[in-house]
N, C-alpha and C positions, 0 to 999 in steps of 0.2 A: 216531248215529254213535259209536262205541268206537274207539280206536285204542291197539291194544296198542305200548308200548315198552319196549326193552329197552337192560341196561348195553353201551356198545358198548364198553367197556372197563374194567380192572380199577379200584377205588377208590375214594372215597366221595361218597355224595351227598345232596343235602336241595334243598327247596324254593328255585325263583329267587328268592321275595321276600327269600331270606336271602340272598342274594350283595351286598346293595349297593353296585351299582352305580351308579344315577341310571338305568340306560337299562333293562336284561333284568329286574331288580327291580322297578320299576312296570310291568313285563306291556307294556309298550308295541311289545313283537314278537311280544304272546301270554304264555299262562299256559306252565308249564313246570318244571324240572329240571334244576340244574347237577352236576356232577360233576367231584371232583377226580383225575385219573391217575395211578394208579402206573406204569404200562409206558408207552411211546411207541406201543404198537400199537393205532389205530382201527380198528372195523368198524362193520357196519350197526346205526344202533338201533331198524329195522323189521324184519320178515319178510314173503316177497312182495314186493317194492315194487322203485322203481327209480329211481336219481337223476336229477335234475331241474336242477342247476345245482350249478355250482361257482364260487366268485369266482374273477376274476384271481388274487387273493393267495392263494388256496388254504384259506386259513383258515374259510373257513366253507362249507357243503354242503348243498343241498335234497334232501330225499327226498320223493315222493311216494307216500302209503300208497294201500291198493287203493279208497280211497271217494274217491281224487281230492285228499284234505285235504296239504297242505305242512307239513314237519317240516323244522327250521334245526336243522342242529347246527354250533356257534360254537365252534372250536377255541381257547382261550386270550380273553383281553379286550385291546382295544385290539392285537389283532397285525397287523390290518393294516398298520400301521406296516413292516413287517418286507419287505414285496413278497415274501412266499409264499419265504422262505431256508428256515424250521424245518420245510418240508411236502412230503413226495414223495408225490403223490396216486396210488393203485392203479386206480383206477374212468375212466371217461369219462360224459358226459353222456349219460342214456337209456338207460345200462345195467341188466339185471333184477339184482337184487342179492338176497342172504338174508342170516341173521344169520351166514353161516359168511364173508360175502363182506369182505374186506378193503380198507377206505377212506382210510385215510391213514397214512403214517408222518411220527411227529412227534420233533423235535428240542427235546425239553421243557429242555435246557440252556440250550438257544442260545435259546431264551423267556426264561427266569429270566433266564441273564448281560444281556439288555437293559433290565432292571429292570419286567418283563411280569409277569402273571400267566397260569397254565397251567388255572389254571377255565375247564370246558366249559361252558356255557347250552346246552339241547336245549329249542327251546319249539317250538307250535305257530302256522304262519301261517294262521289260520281269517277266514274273510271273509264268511261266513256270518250269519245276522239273530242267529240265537242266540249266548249264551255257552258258548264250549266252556273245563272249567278240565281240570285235570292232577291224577287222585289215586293217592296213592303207593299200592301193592298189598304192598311189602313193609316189614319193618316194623326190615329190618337196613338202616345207615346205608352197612356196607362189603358190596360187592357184587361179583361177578365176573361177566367178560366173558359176554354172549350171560341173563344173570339175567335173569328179569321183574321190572321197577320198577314198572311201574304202567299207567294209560291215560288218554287223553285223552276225557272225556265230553260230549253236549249239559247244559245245568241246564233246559232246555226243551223239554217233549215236544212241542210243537206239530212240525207237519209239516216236512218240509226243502220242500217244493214250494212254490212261491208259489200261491197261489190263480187260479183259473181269470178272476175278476171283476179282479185287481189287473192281470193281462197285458192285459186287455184294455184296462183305463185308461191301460195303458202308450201304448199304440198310437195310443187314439184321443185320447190329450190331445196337447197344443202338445209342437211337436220344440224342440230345444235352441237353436236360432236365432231361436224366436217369443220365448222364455221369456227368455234371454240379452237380448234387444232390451229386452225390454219392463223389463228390471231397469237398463239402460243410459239408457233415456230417463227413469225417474223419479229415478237419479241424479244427472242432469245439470238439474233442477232441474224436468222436466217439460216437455210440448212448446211449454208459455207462456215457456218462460222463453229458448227459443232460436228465429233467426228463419228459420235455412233449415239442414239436414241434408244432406251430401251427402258423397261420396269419392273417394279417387285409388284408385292402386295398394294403397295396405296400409292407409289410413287412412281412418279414420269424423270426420269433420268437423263441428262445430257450431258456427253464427256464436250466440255465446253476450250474454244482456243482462245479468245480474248472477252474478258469479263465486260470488261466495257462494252460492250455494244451489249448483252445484258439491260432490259427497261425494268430492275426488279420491282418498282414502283408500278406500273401498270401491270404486270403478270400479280404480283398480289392483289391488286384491288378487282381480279375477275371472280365473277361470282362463285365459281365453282373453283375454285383454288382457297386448299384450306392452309397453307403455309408455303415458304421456300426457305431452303438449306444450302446449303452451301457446303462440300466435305472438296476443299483443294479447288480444282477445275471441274469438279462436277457439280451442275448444278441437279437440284431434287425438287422438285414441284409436289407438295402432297396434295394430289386429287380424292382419293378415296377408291371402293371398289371398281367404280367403272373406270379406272384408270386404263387398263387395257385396249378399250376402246380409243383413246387419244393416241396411245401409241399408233396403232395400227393404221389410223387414220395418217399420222405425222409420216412415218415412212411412205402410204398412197401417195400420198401429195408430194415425196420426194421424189418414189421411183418416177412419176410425170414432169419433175421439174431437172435444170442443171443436176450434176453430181456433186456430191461433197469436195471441198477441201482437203484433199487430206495429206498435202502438206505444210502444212502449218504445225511449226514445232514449239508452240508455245508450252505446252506440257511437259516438256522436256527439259526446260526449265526449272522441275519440281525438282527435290531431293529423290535420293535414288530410293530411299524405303518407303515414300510416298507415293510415289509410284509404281513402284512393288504390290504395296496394299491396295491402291488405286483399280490395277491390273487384273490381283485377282479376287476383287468386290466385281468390278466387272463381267469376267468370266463364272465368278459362280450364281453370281446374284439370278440370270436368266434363268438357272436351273430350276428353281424352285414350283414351277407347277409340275415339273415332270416328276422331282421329288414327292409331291402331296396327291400326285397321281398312282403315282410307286407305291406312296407308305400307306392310302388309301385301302386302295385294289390287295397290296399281299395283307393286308390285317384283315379284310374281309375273308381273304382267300384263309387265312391263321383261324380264323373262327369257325370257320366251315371243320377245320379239322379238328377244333378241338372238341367241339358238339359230336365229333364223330358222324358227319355229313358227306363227310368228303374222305378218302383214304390216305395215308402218309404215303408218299409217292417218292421213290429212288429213281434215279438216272442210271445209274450202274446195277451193282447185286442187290436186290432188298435182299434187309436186314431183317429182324425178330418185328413185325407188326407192319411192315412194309412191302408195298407191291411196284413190280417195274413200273416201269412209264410207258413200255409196250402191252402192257395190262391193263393199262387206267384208262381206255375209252377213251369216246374224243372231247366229253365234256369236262371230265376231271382233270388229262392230258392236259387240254389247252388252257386251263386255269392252272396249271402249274407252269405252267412255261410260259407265259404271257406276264403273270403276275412276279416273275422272278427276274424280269428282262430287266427292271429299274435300276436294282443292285450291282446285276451282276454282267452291265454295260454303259452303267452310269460316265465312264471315262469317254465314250464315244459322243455325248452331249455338250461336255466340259470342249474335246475337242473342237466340236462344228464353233462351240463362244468364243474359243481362242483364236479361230480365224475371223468369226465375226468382230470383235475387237482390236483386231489388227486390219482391218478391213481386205483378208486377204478370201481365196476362192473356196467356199465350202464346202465346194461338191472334192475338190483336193483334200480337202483337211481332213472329210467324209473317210475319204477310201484309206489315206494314211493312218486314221484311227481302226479302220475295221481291219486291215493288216495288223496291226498293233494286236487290239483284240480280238486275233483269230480265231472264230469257232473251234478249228479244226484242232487249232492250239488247245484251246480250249477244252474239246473231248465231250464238247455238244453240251457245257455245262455238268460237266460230270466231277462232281463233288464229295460224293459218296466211298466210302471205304478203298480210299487212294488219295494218290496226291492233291491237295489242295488247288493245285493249279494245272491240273489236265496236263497233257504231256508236255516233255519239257526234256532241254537238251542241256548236258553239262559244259558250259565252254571251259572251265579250268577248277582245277580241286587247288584250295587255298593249304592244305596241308592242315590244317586244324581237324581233328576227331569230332567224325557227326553226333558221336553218343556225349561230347563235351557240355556239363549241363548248363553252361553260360554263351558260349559261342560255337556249338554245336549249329546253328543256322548258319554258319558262315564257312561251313566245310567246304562245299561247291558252290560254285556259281555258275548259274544256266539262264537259259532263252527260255522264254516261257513268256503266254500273252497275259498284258497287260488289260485286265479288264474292265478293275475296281479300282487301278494305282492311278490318280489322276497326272501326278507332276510330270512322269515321261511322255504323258501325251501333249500336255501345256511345252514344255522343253524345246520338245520334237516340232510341235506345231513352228513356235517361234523361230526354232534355225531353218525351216522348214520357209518361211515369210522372207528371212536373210538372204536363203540362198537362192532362193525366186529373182527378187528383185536384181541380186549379181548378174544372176544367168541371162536376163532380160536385157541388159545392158552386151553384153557379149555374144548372144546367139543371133544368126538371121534371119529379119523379120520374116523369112520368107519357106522359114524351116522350122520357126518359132512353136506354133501351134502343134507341130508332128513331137519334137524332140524335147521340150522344157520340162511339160509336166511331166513326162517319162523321169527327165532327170532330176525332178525333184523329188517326186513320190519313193522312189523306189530305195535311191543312197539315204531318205531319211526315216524309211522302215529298216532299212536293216543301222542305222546308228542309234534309234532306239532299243531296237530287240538285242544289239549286241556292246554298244557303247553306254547310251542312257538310261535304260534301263536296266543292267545291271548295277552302274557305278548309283543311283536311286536306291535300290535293293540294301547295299552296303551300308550308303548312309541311313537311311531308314531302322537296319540292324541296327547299328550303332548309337544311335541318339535314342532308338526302343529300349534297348538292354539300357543305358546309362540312367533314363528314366527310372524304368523297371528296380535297379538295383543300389540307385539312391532314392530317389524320393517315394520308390514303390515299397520300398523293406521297413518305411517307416513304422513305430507298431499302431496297435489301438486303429486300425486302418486310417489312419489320417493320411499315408497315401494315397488312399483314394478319393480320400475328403482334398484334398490338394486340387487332384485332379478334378473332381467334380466341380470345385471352384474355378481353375483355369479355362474350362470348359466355354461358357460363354463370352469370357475375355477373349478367346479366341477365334471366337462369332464373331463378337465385335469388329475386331481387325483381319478377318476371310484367315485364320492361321488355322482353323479346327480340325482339317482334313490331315494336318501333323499329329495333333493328337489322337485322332480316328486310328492312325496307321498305327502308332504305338499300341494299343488296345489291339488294333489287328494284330502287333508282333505276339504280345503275350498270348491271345488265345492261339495262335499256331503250335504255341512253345508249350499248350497247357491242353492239346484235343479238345478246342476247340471253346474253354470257360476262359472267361477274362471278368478279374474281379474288379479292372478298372473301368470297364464296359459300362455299368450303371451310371457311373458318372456324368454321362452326356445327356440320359434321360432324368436325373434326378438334375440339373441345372436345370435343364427347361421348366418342370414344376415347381423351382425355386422362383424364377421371375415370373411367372403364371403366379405366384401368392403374393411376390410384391406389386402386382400391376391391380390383382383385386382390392388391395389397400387402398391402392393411388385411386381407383375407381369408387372406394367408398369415403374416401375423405376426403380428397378432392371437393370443397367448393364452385370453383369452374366447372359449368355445364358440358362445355365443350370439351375439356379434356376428361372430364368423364364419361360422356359417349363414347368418346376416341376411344378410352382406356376397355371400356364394356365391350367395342368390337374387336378389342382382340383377345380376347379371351376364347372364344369357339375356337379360335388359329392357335393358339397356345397347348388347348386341351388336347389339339391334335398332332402334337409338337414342331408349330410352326413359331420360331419365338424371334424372327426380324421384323415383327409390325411391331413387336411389344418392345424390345431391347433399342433398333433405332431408333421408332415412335415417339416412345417417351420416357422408358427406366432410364436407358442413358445419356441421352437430353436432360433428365431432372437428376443424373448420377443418382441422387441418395437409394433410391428405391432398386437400380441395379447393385448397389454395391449391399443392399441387403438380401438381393437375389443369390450373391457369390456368396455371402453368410450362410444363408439357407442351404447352399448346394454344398458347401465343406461340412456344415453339420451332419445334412443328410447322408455324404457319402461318405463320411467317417463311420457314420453310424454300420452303413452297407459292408463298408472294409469289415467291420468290425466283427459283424454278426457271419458275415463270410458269401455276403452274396454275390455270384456270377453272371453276367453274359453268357447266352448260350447260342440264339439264334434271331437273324433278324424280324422282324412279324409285321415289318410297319412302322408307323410314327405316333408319339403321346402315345391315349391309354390303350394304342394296338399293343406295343410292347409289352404288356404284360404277358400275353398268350407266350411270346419268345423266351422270356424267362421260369415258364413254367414246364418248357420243350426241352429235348435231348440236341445236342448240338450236334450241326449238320456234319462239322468237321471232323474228322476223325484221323488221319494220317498215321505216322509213325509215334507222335508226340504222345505222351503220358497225360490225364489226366492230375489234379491240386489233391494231395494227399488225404484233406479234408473238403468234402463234397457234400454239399447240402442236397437232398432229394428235389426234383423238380417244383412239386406242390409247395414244402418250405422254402424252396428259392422263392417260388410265384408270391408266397405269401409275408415274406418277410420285405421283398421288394416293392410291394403294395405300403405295407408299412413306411419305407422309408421315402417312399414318394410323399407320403399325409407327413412325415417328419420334414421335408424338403418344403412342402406346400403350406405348413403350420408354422416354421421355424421362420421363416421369409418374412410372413405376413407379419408373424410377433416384431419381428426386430425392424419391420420398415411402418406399423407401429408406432414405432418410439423417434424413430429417425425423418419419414417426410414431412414433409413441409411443403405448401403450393409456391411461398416464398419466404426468404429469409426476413425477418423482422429490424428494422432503422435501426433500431437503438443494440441489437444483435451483429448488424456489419459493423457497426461504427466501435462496437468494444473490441471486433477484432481485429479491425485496422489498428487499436488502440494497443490491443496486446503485441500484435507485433513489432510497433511503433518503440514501444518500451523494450523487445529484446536488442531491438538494434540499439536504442542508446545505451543501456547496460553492456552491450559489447563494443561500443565503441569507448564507455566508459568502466573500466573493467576494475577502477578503485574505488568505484560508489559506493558507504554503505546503508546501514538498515533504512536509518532514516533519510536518509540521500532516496532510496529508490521509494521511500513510503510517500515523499512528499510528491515525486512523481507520478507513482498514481494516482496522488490526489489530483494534480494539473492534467492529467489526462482523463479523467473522472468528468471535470469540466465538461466536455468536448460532449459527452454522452448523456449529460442532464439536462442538455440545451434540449433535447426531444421529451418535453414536459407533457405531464399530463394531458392537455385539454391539446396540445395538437395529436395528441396518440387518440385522445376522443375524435378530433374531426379526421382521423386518416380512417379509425374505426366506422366510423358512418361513412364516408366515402367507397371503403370498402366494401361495402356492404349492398352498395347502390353498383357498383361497378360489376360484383358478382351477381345481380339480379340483372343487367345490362347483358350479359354475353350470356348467360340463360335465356334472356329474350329473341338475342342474335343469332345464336346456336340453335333455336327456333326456328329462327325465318330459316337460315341458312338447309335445316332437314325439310321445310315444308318448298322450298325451292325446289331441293333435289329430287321430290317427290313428285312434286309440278312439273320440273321436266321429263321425267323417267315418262310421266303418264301421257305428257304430248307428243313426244316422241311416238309413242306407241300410236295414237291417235294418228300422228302425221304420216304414219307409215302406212296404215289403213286407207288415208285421205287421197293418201296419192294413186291406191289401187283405182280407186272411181276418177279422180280427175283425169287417169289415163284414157278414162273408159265417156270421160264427158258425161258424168251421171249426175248437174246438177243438184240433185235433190238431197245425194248422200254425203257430198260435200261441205254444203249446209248446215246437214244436224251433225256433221262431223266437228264441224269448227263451234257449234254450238254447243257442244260440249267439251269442245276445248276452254270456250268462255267462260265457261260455266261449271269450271274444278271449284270442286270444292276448298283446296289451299288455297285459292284464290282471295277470298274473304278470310280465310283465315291468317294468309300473310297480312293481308288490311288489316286485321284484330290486332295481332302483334305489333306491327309499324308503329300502330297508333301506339299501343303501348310501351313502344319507347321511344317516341315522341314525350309522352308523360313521362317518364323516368328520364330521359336528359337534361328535362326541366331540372330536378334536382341535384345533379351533380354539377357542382361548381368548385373548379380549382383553382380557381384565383388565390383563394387563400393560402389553401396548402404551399402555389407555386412562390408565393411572395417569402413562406417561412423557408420553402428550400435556400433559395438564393440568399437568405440571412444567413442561414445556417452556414453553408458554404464557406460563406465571406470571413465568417466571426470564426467559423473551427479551423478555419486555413491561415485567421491572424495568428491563435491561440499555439497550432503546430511550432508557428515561423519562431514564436515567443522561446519558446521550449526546447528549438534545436540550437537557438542564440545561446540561452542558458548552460545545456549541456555539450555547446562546443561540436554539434553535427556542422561539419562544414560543407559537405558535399549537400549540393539541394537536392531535397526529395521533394518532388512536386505531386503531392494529396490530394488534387482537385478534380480526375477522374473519380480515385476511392471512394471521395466525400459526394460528389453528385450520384455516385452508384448507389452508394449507404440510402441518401437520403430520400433519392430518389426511388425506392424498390417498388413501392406500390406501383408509378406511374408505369415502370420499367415492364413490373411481372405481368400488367394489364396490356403490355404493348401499346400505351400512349404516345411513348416515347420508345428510342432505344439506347441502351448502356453504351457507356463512352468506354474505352479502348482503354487500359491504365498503361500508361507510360512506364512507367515502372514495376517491378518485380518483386514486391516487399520482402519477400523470403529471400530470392536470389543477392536481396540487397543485406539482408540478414547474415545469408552467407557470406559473401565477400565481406562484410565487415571482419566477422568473425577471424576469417582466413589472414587477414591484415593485419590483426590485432597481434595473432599467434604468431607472425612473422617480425613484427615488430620485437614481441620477445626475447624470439630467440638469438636477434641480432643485441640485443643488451645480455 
C-alpha cells in the first residue's frame, strides 16, 4: 500500500516526531506530518478519496484513501477546547472529495488569541499487522496548497491477506466466551479455590475460600468485566446480560477438569448471620429465571382471561362463571396447569439450590422435595372451594377453638404438602446433607449404594411432614398474627405502609419469603384478600421511580446506561438488577424507594386495597387485583370489601403514588457524589459533638468559638480550587461517556463476531475456502471497528486535558494543614484519647478522584459516631459516680 499526500494548505512542514507534543510525536495516532498555515483556507490532503468523519468540534477530519487506509488531519493542538467556534466546515460525511475540493475554513486568530497552537498533525490511522511510516518526497520545507509531500508506506512486503491456515484457526479454536471463562476461573484462584459458581441477572458469582489467591486487579482490567464486589466471601463479577453464558462455560470447563475443593472451611469463619444471609442469597438468587418465567407465562395466561379468551378454569367444583378442568380442552387445560406450576411448586426449585449449595446429590434432594410436595397431598392442585392445602392429616388438636378469631389457625396441626412453604424444604434439605455424610462414615462401602439413600431420603420426608414442617407452621402463625396484630392494626393503614417499606429491605438481605408468608397468613385468615399483599408490589414500583431519577440525573454515562437497563426488569417486577446494582450501592436512592413504598402503602392501607390472586410479576399484577380470589376455605372474607374493578383501580393508583412519590424524594436526595466541602462539615459536625460531650461545661461562647476553629478546616476548599475540581469534573464526566462508548461498541463488536465465527466455522469444517474469506472480511470490516478508532482518538484528545497534578498537590496540603488544625483543637479542648482524621480527610478531600474510581477510599480507622457514643457513655458514668 502507497498512499500519496498532499499540502492541503499553504506553509511549512516537517516530520510529527518534531512537533513535541507528548501525543501526535510518539506516533501513537500513527506515523505522519505536521504543518504549519499561512492562509485560513483547508482542502483535501488526498486525491480520490472521501471523508469519513468529522468530530463534533470540527477540528479534526477523516479521510479515507482508495485502499480503504484512514488519514486524521488535526486542525490546531488541544482545540478541541474551543467546541468547533474557529471551523466552518465545507464538506459532509461520505462525500467524494479531490484535491481541488474544500474542507474547512479556519479562524487561525480566534486559535492563537486562546493561547492555542494553529499546528496541523496529518498522520495515518493504519490497523494493519504491518508498519506503515510517512516519507517526505519533497525536500522544500515551505510548500503550497495541493504540492506532493510525500507518502505513506508498508516497511513490510509480506502479504496484506492473512493466510488461508490462520482463518481457519480463527474459526475453529475456542470463541471469546470459552477463552474469557476460562481466564476468569484461573483468576479467581482456580476451581479448587471456590465452592459453587453461579448467577443472577448481570452477575457471575463465586462462594470464594481464600481471597487471596483472588487477582482482583486483572479480573477488572478485562474487557468485558464492568465491575467486582465483594459481599463476605462471595465474590460478584458484573458482566452484563450475557453473563449466563460465562457461567455455563465456567462449570464445562470444570465438569472436564479436577473436582472442587470442598473442604475447605474458610467460610465458616464468617459470623453465623452472615452466613445465614450468605446461604440463603445463594439458594434463592438461582431462582429467578424460573421466577420471570412463572410471572411471565401466568400474566399472559391472566390476560387471556381477562379479555374473556380463555375461560376461568376450576380444579374441583366450578363455581358461578367457572368450568371444570375436565371441560377445558386440551389447549385451555394445559395453560392452566403449566402456567400455575411456578407458584404453586416453587419450593421444589429452592430445594434442588439447597443441595446445589451444599454441594450435596440433586437427584436426592429432587425426590425428597417432590415427597415433600406431594401431588397427591396436594389433591392435583386443588384449590378451589376447600382446603387450601388439598388433603391433609391432623396429627394433634392444640385445644384452642378453630372459630377463635385470633388463633383459630392454631386449633390442629396436621401433615399436609409443603408446596409454596419454602424453609421446610431448605431445613429438611440441610439435615438431610448432615445425616448423609454420618451415614457415609458408618455404612459399608460395599452395601453403600443399596441402603444410604434409602436411609436418608425417607426418615427425612417424614421429619419434615411430621417434625419440620409442622413446628414451621406454628412459628410462621405466630410471628404472622404478632405482625398482623401490632404493626397491622396500625390506623390510617400505615401498617401496611410499614410493610411496604420493609419489603425490599428484605430483598435486600433474602428475608422477604418471611414476609411473603405473613401476607399468606392474613389472606387464609381473611378468604383469601390480604391487604398487606400490595406491599411487595407497590416497593418494587417505588425503586423502579428512584432508579429513573438516578438514570435522568446521573452525569455518569455509564451508570446511566446501567440504570436505563434495568428498568424493563423492574417494570416487570424484577428489582435485584436495580436494588443490588445501584439504589443500594448509592443507598440514597434506595432509601427513597422505602419512602415511596410507605407512602404508597399507607395510601393502599388506607383507601382499603387487597390482594386477591397471584397474575404474575410488575404490571401483570394488576389483572390479580382486579380477580375474585382463588382461596376460599372456611375463612370469612374483611367486613369492608372493595369491588374487584375499585380494587384494580385504586391499586393502579397507588402504584403512580409509589412511582411518583420515589422519584419526588430521590429528587431532592441523590447525588452522583458527595461534595468536599459537604464531607468535611460533617466530619466537622461530628467532631464538635464529641468535644461538647467530652466537655460538657462549655458554654455559648465556649462552643461558638469552636465552630469558628472548625469553620477553618472547611474554608480551606476556596473558591478557585472548587473552580478547578469544577472543570476537572467536567472533563472526567465526558471521559467515561467516551469509555462507556468504547466499552457498548466492544460488546457489540463481539456479539457480531461471534455470530460470524460461528458461521465461519460451518465452512472451514467443510474447507470452502472462498466462504471463509468473505467471512473474515467482514469480520474486518465491522463497522465498530472505526468507530471504536473515532472514540480512542477521542480520548486520547480529552486526556490531554485533564491534569491532576494540581488538584493532587492541594489535597495533600489540605490534609496536612486540617490534620495540624484538628491536633490544635483537641490539645485545647482536652481530647486526650487520639482520633486519627486522616482516612476522613483524604476521603473528604479526595471525593471526586474516589467517585471517578482514580483512586480508592481509605478504610477510616475509626468510627466517629461509635466514638461519639462511648464518649457520651463515659461522661454519664463519670457523673453518676460524683
Amino acid at each position: 500500500m502507497n498512499l500519496k499526500v498532499y499540502a492541503p494548505v499553504d506553509g511549512e512542514i516537517d516530520l510529527i516526531d518534531k512537533l513535541n507534543d507528548g501525543v501526535f510525536s510518539e506516533k501513537m495516532l500513527g506515523d505522519g506530518f505536521y504543518i504549519k498555515p499561512d492562509n485560513d483556507e483547508f482542502y483535501s490532503p488526498l486525491d480520490n478519496s472521501k471523508v469519513k468523519l468529522i468530530f463534533d468540534t470540527k477540528h479534526a477530519i477523516f479521510f479515507e484513501g482508495p485502499s480503504g487506509s484512514s488519514l486524521l488531519m488535526h486542525i490546531g493542538l488541544d482545540t478541541v477546547k474551543l467546541n468547533g467556534e474557529p471551523f466552518e466546515i465545507a464538506v459532509k460525511v461520505d462525500q467524494k472529495i479531490n484535491l481541488d475540493t474544500k474542507i474547512v475554513q479556519v479562524n487561525r486568530e480566534q486559535i492563537e488569541s486562546n493561547g492555542l497552537s494553529v499546528l496541523t498533525p496529518i498522520v495515518i490511522d493504519y490497523q494493519g499487522e504491518e508498519k506503515c511510516v510517512f516519507k517526505l518526497t519533497t525536500k522544500n520545507k515551505k510548500v503550497k496548497r495541493g504540492e506532493l509531500i510525500g507518502e505513506f508506506v508498508l516497511t513490510d512486503n509480506k502479504t496484506e491477506k492473512k493466510e488461508i491456515s490462520d482463518i481457519k484457526n480463527l474459526f475453529l479454536g475456542e470463541n471469546s466466551y470459552v477463552s474469557n471463562s476460562r481466564e476468569i476461573n484461573k483468576l479467581v484462584g482456580g476451581n479448587s479455590n471456590y465452592s459453587e459458581v453461579y448467577n443472577c441477572m448481570t452477575r457471575l458469582r463465586f462462594k470464594v475460600y481464600d481471597k487471596n489467591l483472588v487477582d482482583e486487579k486483572k479480573i477488572s482490567k478485562l474487557d468485558f468485566v464492568k465491575g467486582l464486589i465483594w459481599s463476605d466471601n462471595e465474590l460478584q463479577i458484573v458482566i452484563g446480560q450475557d453473563v449466563y453464558r460465562y457461567k455455563d462455560q465456567i462449570i464445562l470447563l470444570n465438569s472436564s477438569s479436577a473436582e472442587f475443593d470442598f473442604e475447605n472451611n474458610s467460610i465458616k469463619k464468617q459470623t453465623v448471620g452472615k452466613r445465614i444471609l450468605q446461604c440463603l442469597s445463594g439458594i434463592m438468587v438461582p431462582n429467578l429465571p424460573v421466577l420471570i418465567v412463572g410471572g411471565l407465562y401466568l400474566g399472559i395466561v391472566s390476560l387471556f382471561k381477562q379479555f374473556g379468551w380463555m375461560p376461568n378454569i376450576s380444579f374441583g367444583v366450578p363455581g358461578e362463571g367457572q368450568i371444570s378442568i375436565w371441560d377445558a380442552g386440551p389447549l385451555w387445560g394445559t395453560l392452566q396447569v403449566t402456567s400455575e406450576l411456578t407458584l404453586k411448586f416453587l419450593a421444589i426449585f429452592v430445594a434442588i439450590n439447597t443441595a446445589k449449595y451444599f454441594n450435596w446429590n440433586i437427584h436426592l434432594a429432587l425426590l425428597i422435595s417432590i415427597m415433600v410436595a406431594n401431588p397427591f397431598l396436594f389433591d392435583g392442585g386443588n384449590t378451589d372451594g376447600g382446603n387450601s392445602f388439598g388433603v391433609q392429616w391432623i396429627l394433634f388438636a392444640t385445644g384452642i377453638n378453630p372459630d377463635h378469631e385470633i388463633l383459630g389457625g392454631l386449633a390442629y396441626i396436621s401433615v399436609f404438602a409443603y408446596t409454596a412453604k419454602f424453609f421446610p424444604h431448605i431445613f429438611g434439605i440441610i439435615i438431610a446433607v448432615k445425616w448423609d455424610a454420618w451415614l457415609k462414615t458408618k455404612i459399608n462401602p460395599k452395601v453403600d449404594l443399596i441402603f444410604r439413600p434409602f436411609l436418608v431420603v425417607v426418615p427425612t420426608v417424614f421429619l419434615i411432614l411430621f417434625i419440620i414442617g409442622p413446628l414451621w407452621y406454628i412459628l410462621e402463625q405466630l410471628l404472622g398474627l404478632l405482625f398482623i396484630y401490632t404493626v397491622g392494626t396500625l390506623p390510617f393503614g400505615i401498617g401496611a405502609g410499614f410493610f411496604a417499606a420493609l419489603w425490599q429491605i428484605a430483598v435486600a438481605f433474602g428475608l422477604h419469603l418471611a414476609l411473603g408468608n405473613i401476607n399468606g397468613l392474613m389472606a387464609e385468615r381473611q378468604a383469601g384478600y390480604g391487604y398487606l399483599g400490595p406491599g411487595s408490589s407497590l416497593s418494587v414500583w417505588a425503586q423502579v421511580g428512584a432508579i429513573i431519577i438516578v438514570a435522568i440525573m446521573s452525569k455518569n454515562a455509564k451508570l446511566k446506561r446501567q440504570a436505563i437497563s434495568t428498568i424493563p426488569g423492574g417494570i416487570l417486577g424484577i428489582t435485584e438488577p436495580i436494588v443490588y446494582g445501584i439504589n443500594l450501592p448509592k443507598f440514597r436512592p434506595f432509601l427513597a424507594g422505602i419512602f415511596g413504598a410507605f407512602i404508597a402503602g399507607s395510601f393502599a392501607g388506607a383507601v382499603g386495597v387487597t390482594s386477591r390472586v397471584w397474575s404474575g410479576m410488575g404490571i401483570f399484577e394488576i389483572i390479580g387485583f382486579m380477580s375474585d380470589p382463588v382461596y376460599i376455605g372456611n375463612s370469612k372474607p374483611p367486613e369492608f370489601l372493595l369491588s374487584n374493578t375499585t380494587n384494580g383501580i385504586l391499586y393502579i393508583v397507588a402504584c403512580l403514588v409509589a412511582l411518583g412519590s420515589s422519584m419526588l424524594i430521590c429528587m431532592f436526595m441523590y447525588r452522583d457524589r458527595i461534595s468536599e466541602i459537604r464531607m468535611t462539615k460533617s466530619i466537622n459536625n461530628k467532631i464538635y459533638k464529641i468535644i461538647i460531650a467530652n466537655n460538657p461545661k462549655m458554654d455559648k461562647e465556649q462552643k461558638l468559638k469552636l465552630k469558628v476553629q472548625l469553620a477553618e478546616i472547611a474554608n480551606m476548599i476556596d473558591k478557585e480550587i472548587l473552580t478547578e475540581i469544577k472543570n476537572l469534573e467536567k472533563n472526567l464526566i465526558s471521559r467515561i461517556k467516551i469509555v462507556d462508548k468504547i466499552d457498548y461498541l466492544n460488546e457489540l463488536k463481539t456479539k457480531k463476531t461471534e455470530i460470524l465465527k460461528v458461521k465461519g466455522k460451518k465452512f472451514a469444517l467443510k474447507n470452502n475456502e472462498l466462504k471463509i474469506t468473505q467471512i473474515y472480511k467482514q469480520i474486518e470490516n465491522l463497522k465498530y471497528i472505526t468507530q471504536i478508532e473515532v472514540m480512542e482518538n477521542k480520548l486520547v484528545e480529552l486526556e490531554k486535558t485533564i491534569k491532576l497534578e494540581t488538584l493532587n498537590k492541594y489535597q495533600d496540603n489540605f490534609i496536612k494543614k486540617a490534620d495540624e488544625i484538628y491536633k490544635k483543637i483537641f490539645n485545647i479542648y482536652n481530647v486526650k484519647k487520639s482520633i486519627d482524621l486522616e482516612p476522613q480527610l483524604y476521603n473528604a478531600v479526595h471525593s471526586l478522584d474516589i467517585s471517578f474510581n482514580i483512586i480508592t477510599a481509605k478504610n477510616e480507622t475509626i468510627d466517629l459516631n461509635k466514638t461519639l457514643k462511648k464518649t457520651k457513655l463515659e461522661n454519664n458514668n463519670k457523673l453518676k459516680m460524683l
